[in-house]
C-alpha positions, 0 to 999 in steps of 0.5 A: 287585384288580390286582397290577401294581406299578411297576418301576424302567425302569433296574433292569430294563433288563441292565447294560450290560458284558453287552452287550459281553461278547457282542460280544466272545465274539462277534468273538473266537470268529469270529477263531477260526474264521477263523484255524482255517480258513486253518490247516487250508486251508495245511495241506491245501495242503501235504498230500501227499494233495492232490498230483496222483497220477492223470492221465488223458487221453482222446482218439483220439491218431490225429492228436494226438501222445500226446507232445505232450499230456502235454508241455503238462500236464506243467507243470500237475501239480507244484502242489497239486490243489486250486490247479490251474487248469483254464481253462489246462489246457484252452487248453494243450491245446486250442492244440495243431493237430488238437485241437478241443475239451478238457473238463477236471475234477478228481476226489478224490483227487489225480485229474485227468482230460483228454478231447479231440476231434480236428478233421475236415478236410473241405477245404485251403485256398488250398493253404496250411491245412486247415479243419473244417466251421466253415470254421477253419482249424486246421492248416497243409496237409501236401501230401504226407499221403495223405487230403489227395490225397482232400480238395476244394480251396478257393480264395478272397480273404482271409476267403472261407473260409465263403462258398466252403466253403458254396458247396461244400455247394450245388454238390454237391447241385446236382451229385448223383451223377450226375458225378465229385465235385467237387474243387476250388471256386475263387472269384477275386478278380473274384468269379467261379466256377470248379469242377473235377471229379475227371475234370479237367473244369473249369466256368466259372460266372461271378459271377451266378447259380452255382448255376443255371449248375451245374444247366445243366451238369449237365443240358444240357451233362454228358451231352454231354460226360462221354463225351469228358471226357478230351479237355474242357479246360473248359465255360464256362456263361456264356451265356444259351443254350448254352456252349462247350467247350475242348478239350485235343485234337480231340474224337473227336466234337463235340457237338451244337450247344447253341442257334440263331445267334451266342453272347452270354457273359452275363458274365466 
């Protein structure tokens, strides 16, 4: 026999004030929460523990002024540590000349901690900046500084930066060491080349095939004349079978002759 009995849906169903007296619970507990929370956050906010106690800063200070870096944070360090904006500390810093990279990060308590790299010159540019090995330039040249003296000189039109200061690269592998280093790389407004070495000798190379004319140099025309390299004006190697010399004053003796009948330049 089967107990089953018949049940009223409506006296089953739970009264419907139940229901929204759990949603209110619900909404009023959850406005609590969240007037607790911006409670506690405004207070933690004014808490004397949360303001910046501790600075730290790392970096070379060889060509970065101590001085100057902490002038760009001094303006970060009066609000609260947790409101601090890191992305600005870090472009304040890193705005500063001879300052190449900054990493910033907070630290609990109240502790903040600044680390930066300083930039390497490898060579001045048109007289004017100095570049990194991005080809940036990243501060203006100070003539008269002693390292710039040891710097190689690149010279170029407007946004030439990275092509001549990769052609510098190339030239001195081409170079080796079988020459004074290479001082001074220029490329002009025809597109043509022109490098100087350390021992005042010039090289005309022209506007094709640079490199190539460089080897030649180095190869055919150097071992001829590095012994007379005081009295060498210039070599220009654009010619298809030989070069000519210009001389600052009459050579103690004149080269061997570098091809057979009349010169022809390849190009200017």
């Amino acid at each position: 026999m089967s107990d089953a009995r018949e049940r009223d849906p409506a006296a089953a169903a739970p009264p419907a004030w139940r229901g929204y007296a759990r949603w209110t619970l619900r909404g009023a507990l959850g406005a609590a929460l969240a007037v607790g929370a911006a409670w506690c956050w405004d207070a933690l906010a004014h808490a004397d523990a949360l303001r910046m106690r501790t600075l730290f800063v790392n970096g070379a200070f060889e060509r970065v002024g101590e001085a100057e870096v902490y002038a760009r944070l001094r303006g970060h360090l009066a609000g609260n540590f947790l409101e601090l904006d890191l992305d600005a500390v870090r472009a304040d810093v890193e705005a500063l000349p001879w300052v190449a990279r900054v990493a910033v990060r907070r630290e609990w308590p109240g502790t903040l901690r600044v680390e930066f790299t300083e930039e390497v010159a490898v060579a001045s540019w048109r007289g004017q900046a100095l570049l990194n090995a991005e080809a940036v330039a990243f501060a203006p040249l100070d003539p008269v500084a002693a390292e710039t003296a040891t710097l190689p000189q690149l010279t170029g039109p407007e946004g030439s930066a990275a092509l001549v200061l990769a052609t510098l690269h190339d030239m001195r592998r081409a170079a080796g060491e079988r020459l004074a280093p290479i001082a001074r790389v220029e490329l002009t407004e025809r597109r043509a080349w022109e490098v100087w070495f350390a021992d005042g000798t010039r090289v005309r190379l022209g506007r094709r095939d640079a490199l190539a004319r460089l080897t030649r140099f180095v190869e055919v025309a150097a071992p001829l004349l590095v012994p007379q390299a005081q009295h060498v004006a210039y070599v220009d190697m654009r010619y298809a079978n030989g070069f000519t010399v210009g001389w600052r004053g009459a050579p103690a003796t004149p080269p061997a002759p570098t091809g057979k009948g009349k010169r022809k330049r390849t190009d200017v």
